[in-house]
C-alpha positions as CSV (number, residue, x, y, z in Angstrom):
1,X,-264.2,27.3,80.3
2,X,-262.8,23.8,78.9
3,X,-259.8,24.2,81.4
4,X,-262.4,24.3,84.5
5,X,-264.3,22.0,82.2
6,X,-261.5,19.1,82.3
7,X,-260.1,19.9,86.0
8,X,-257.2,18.0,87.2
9,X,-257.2,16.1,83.7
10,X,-256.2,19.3,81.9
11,X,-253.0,18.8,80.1
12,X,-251.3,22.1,78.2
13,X,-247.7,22.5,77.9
14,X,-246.2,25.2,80.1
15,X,-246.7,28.8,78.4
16,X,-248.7,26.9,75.8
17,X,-251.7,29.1,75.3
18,X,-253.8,27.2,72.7
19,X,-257.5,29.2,71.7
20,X,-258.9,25.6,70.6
21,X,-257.6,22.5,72.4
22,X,-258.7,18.8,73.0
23,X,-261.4,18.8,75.6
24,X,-258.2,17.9,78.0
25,X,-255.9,20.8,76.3
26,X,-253.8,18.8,73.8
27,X,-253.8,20.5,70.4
28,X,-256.7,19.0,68.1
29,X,-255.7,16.5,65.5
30,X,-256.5,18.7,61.6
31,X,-258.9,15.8,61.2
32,X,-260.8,16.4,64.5
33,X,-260.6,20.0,64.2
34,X,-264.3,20.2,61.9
35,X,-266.8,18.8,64.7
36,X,-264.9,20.3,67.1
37,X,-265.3,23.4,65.8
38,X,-268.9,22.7,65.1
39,X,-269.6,21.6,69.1
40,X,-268.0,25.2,70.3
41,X,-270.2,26.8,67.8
42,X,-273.3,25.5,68.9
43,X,-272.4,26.2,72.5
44,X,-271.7,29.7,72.4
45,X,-274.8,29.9,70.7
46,X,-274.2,31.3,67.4
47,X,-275.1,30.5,63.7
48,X,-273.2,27.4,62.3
49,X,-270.4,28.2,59.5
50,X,-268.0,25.9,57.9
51,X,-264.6,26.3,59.2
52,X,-263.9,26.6,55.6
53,X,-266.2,30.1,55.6
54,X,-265.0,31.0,58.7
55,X,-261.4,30.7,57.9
56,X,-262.3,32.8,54.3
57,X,-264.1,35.1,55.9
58,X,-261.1,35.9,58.0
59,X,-259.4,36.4,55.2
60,X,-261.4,38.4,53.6
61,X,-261.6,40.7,56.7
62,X,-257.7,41.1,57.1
63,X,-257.7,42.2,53.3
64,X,-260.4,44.6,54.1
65,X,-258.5,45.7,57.1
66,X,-255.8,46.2,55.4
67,X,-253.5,44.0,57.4
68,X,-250.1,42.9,55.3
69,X,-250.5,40.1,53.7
70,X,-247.4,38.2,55.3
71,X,-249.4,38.8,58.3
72,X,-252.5,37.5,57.0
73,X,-250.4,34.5,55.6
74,X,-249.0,33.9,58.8
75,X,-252.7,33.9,60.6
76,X,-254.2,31.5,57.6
77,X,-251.5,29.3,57.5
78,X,-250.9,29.6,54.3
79,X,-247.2,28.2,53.3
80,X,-247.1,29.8,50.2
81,X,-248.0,34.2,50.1
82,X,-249.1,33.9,46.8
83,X,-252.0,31.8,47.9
84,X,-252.9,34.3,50.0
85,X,-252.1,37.5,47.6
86,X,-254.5,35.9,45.1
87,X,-257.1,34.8,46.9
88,X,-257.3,37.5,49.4
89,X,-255.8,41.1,48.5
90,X,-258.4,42.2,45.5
91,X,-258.9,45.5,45.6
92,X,-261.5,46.8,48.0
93,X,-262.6,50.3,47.4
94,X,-264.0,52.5,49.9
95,X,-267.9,51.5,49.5
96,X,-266.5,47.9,50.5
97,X,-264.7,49.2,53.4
98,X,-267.5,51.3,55.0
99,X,-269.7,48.0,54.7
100,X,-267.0,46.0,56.4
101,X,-266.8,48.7,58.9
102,X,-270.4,49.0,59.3
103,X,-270.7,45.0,59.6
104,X,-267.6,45.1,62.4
105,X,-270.5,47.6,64.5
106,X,-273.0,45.4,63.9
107,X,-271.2,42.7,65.4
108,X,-270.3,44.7,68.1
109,X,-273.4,45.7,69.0
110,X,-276.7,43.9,67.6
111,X,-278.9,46.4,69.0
112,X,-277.4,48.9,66.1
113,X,-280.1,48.8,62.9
């Protein structure tokens, strides 16, 4: 959408494939990221999160997942693992994981419940 968006003034690297850009493609500077973030939010039309909530709650999904956590550190960012080992990988016991699993449906399909 931004691509058709910025036209001829679109500028991303050759096999550069980046999910959020610069309204012209560049990568977003960490300090513009936030509104950003909050203008593609409001467009698609969805309730407003943090990034910081967003960026847990993907966290906290992974874990729940069960995805490996050098994965998970890879997809967070995180430089060190143990940042993401102790903030992330608690122990989520089957109850947890149905709920997860019942939340994924839900956002799959809002006409379930």
């Amino acid at each position: 959408m931004e691509r058709k968006a910025a036209g001829d003034d679109w500028r991303q690297k050759t096999g550069e494939d980046l999910i959020f850009t610069e309204r012209h493609g560049g990568e977003i500077e960490p300090r513009g990221f936030a509104p950003t973030f909050t203008a593609l939010v409001k467009r698609a039309g969805v309730r407003l999160v943090t990034v910081r909530l967003a960026r847990h709650a993907c966290g906290t999904l992974l874990a729940s997942l069960k995805v490996h956590p050098k994965v998970a550190q890879a997809i967070l960012r995180h430089s060190q693992i143990s940042m993401t080992m102790d903030v992330y990988t608690h122990v989520v016991d089957e109850d947890q994981r149905e709920a997860a699993g019942l939340l994924a449906d839900l956002l799959e399909n809002p006409l379930i419940g």
